[in-house]
N, C-alpha and C positions, 0 to 999 in steps of 0.2 A: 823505430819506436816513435819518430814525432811524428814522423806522416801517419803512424794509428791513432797517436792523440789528433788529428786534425781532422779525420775520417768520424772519429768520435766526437767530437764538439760540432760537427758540420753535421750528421744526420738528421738533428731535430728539424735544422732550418729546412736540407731539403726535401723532410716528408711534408713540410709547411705548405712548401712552395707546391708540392703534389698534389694536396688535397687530403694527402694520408692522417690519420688519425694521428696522435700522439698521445700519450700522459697526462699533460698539462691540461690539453685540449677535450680528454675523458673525464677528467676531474672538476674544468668546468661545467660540461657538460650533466655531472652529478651534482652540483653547487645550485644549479638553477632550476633543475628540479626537487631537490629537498626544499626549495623557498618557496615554493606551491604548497599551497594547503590543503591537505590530504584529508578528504569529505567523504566518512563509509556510512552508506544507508542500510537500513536492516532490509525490508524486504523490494518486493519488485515494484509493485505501486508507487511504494515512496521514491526509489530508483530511476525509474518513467518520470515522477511529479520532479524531484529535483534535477535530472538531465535537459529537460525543457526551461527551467529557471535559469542554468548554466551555461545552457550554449550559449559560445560564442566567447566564455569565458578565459582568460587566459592565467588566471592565480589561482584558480582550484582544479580537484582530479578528485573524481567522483567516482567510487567506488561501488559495486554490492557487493553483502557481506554473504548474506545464507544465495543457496540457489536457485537461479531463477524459475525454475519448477516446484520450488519446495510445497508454495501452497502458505493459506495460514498455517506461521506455526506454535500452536497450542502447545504442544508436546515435543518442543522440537530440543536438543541437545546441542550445546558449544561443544565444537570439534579444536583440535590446537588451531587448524587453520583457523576458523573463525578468530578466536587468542591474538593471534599474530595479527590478523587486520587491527583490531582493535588497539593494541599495542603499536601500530605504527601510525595511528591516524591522529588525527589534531578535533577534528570535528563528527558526531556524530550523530544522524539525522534517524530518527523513529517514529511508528506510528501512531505510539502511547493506547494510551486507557488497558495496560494492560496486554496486550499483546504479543509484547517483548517481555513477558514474567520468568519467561525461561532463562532470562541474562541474570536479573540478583544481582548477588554479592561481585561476580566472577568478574563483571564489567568494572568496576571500581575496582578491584584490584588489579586486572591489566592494567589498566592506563588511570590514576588515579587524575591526572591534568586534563579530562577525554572531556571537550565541549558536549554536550548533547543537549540536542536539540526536538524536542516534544511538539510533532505536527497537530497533533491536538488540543494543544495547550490552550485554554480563555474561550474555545465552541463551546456554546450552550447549546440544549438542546438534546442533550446526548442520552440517548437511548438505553434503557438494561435490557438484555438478555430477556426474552418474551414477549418484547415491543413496547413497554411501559417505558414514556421519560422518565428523566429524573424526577422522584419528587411526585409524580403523579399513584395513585392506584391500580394494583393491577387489576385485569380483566381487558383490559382495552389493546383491539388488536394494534399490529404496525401505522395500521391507515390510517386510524384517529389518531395517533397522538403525537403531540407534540407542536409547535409552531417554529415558523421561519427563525433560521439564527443568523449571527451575526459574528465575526472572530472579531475579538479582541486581538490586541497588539501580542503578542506572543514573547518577546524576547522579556519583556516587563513579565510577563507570566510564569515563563519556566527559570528565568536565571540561566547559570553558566553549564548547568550539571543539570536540568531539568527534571522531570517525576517520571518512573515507569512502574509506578504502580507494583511496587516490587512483594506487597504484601499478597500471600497465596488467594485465590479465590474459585471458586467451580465454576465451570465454561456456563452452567445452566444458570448463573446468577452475576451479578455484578455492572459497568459498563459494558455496553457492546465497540467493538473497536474498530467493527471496519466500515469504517469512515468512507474508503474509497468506492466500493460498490456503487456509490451514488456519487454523478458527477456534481451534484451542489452540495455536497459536504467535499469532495475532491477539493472542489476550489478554495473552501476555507483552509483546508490542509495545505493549498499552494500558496495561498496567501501567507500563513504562518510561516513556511520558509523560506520565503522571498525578504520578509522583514527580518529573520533570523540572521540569513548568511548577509544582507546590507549590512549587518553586526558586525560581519564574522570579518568581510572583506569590504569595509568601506569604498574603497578607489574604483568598484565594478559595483556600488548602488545603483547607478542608472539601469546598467544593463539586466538586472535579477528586475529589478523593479518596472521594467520595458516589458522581457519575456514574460515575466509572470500573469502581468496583464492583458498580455494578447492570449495566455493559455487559459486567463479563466475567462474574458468572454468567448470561447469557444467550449469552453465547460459548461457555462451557464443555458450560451447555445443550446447543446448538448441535454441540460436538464429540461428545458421549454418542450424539447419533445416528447421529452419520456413524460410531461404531465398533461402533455395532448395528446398523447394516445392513451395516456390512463383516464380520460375525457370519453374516448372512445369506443373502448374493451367490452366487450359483451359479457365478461363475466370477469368480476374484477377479486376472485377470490382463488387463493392460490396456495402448496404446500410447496416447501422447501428444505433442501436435504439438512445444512444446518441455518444460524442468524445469519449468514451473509449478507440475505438482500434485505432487512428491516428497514435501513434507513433508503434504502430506492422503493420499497415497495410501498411506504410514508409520504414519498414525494409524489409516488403515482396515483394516492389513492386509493392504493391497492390493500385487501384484508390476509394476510398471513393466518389460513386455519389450523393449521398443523406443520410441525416441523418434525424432520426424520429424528434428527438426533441436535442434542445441544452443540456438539462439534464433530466431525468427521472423524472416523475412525470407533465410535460407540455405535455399536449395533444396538436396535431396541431388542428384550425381549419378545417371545412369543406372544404373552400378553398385550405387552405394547402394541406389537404389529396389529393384534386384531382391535385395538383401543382407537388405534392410526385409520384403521381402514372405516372401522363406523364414524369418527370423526369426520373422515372427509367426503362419505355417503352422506353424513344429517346435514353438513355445511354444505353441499352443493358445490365443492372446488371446481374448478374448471383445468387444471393441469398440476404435475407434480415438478418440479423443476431441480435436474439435477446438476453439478459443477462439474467440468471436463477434468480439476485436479483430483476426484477421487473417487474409487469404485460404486459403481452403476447398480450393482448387483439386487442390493433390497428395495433399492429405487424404484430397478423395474417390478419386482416383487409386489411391493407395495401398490404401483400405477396399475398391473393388471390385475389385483382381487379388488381394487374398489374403482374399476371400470373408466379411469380418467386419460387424460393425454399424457405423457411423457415427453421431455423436451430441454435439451441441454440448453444452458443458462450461467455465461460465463463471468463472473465476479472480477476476473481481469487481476487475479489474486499471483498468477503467474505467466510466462512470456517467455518469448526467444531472449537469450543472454543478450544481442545485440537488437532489441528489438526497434525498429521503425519510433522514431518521435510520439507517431501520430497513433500506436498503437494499441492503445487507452481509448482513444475516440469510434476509431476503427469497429473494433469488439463491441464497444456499448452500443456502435449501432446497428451491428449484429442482432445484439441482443434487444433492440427495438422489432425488428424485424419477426423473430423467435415470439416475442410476446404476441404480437398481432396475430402470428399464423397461427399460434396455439390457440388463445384464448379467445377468438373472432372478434370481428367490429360489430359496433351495433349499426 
């Protein structure tokens, strides 16, 4: 019996000396990562935007919540799993103006403690649905309106719980939210998280505030071209499936004559359709430009009765789960490329 008690108090030491796991040594191992800050972002842009801020980091663990194919999501529905990220996370990073109107109520009752954090919090500049700024009249397409913005400090903006616009509104009215389509509204979005999480985790300021910098002059980068080639374009009028591109199509220049639908997934009527095609006959468009997230169908419909180009046009609204850093830059200049072939140089 004693040589089992010695056999028994002796195992721990020599799984130690093995290399072998133990109890103690699982339970640290749990201890030091529950001390990382658990950072879930709603969609993939902001996921991209805040994985570039973070590398390198070693106090947070960046999460995405919806999936990385999902797409805007307008209409999209909390699953438990979504529930459960939200309930285990400390910090949460969104796109705002609306976007995220599908969370409501549900988010504050998960995690009633849940930091959020509003990447469009203090831009001005911000566009409604039809290509009108704020504050401006309508009638004025994407191309006129509006002027250069500026982000305001963001963490002073949103507070600890920040705004998502939780009051209902129709896709075809309100702010417009996606920010990211255009890499010079990108950047004020990576700026606001960059100042957010310096909040969130003081001791790694440098580091968010290092990466952040080097990814928006490569964003900025990024924007110089897309307003040199809108410099360029032979025909700088253009339809699109829904707002996506307003605020890229604002930076380029470019006139938005017609849009398919206020958000993917509304088919127009009959009427519509033939409303859509003398529209883009009187306006002269030069291509109709559809998104790789969602069916082609009326697209094409539409591009062969009023005789224009057709031509994929990616918003970068979704990605590979593990996508490349650089994967955002990539695409946009893609989608540089797509612009030129379609719509010729002058």
């Amino acid at each position: 019996m004693r040589s089992m008690r010695f056999v028994f108090f002796l195992l721990p030491a020599l799984m130690l000396l093995a290399g072998l796991p133990t109890d103690s040594g699982a339970a640290g191992n749990e201890t030091k990562e529950s001390e990382n800050i658990r950072v879930l972002t709603s969609t993939f842009p902001i996921y991209q935007f805040t994985r570039n801020i973070t590398q390198g980091s070693t106090l947070l663990d960046v999460e995405l919540m919806l999936p990385s194919q999902l797409g805007c999501p307008h209409d999209y529905a909390l699953t438990p799993q979504d529930l459960f990220k939200l309930e285990q996370a400390q910090v949460f990073i969104v796109n705002g103006l609306g976007l995220e109107e599908f969370l409501g109520p549900p988010l504050h009752q998960a995690n009633p403690q849940l930091r959020v954090i509003d990447s469009s919090s203090g831009i001005t500049g911000i566009l409604n649905y039809g290509g009108e700024a704020e504050g401006e009249q309508h009638g004025h397409g994407a191309g006129h309106a509006g002027a250069p913005q500026h982000a305001k400090h963001a963490e002073a903006a949103h507070g600890e719980h920040g705004h998502l616009h939780e009051e209902g509104h129709s896709h075809d009215s309100g702010p417009n939210p996606h920010l990211f389509a255009s890499p010079r509204m990108a950047a004020l979005q990576v700026m606001n998280i960059a100042q957010s999480l310096a909040a969130v985790a003081p001791a790694e300021k440098e580091l968010y505030e290092r990466n952040a910098q080097a990814y928006v002059q490569r964003l900025r980068a990024l924007n110089e071209e897309f307003q040199a080639l809108g410099k360029r374009l032979a025909n700088t009028r253009i339809v699109t499936q829904h707002g996506v591109f307003d605020y890229l199509a604002r930076d380029m220049g470019l006139d938005v004559v017609a849009v398919i639908a206020a958000h993917p997934g509304q088919e127009p009527a009959a009427a519509e359709l033939l409303e859509l095609v003398r529209t883009i006959k009187v306006k002269k468009a030069g291509a109709l430009f559809i998104e790789p997230q969602y069916p082609d169908s009326i697209g094409k419909t539409i591009a062969r009765e009023s005789g224009i180009a057709l031509a994929l046009l990616d918003p970068v609204a979704t990605g590979p789960q593990q996508a490349p850093l650089d994967y955002y830059e990539s695409t946009m200049r893609t989608n540089l490329t797509t612009l030129a072939d379609t719509l010729g140089l002058k």
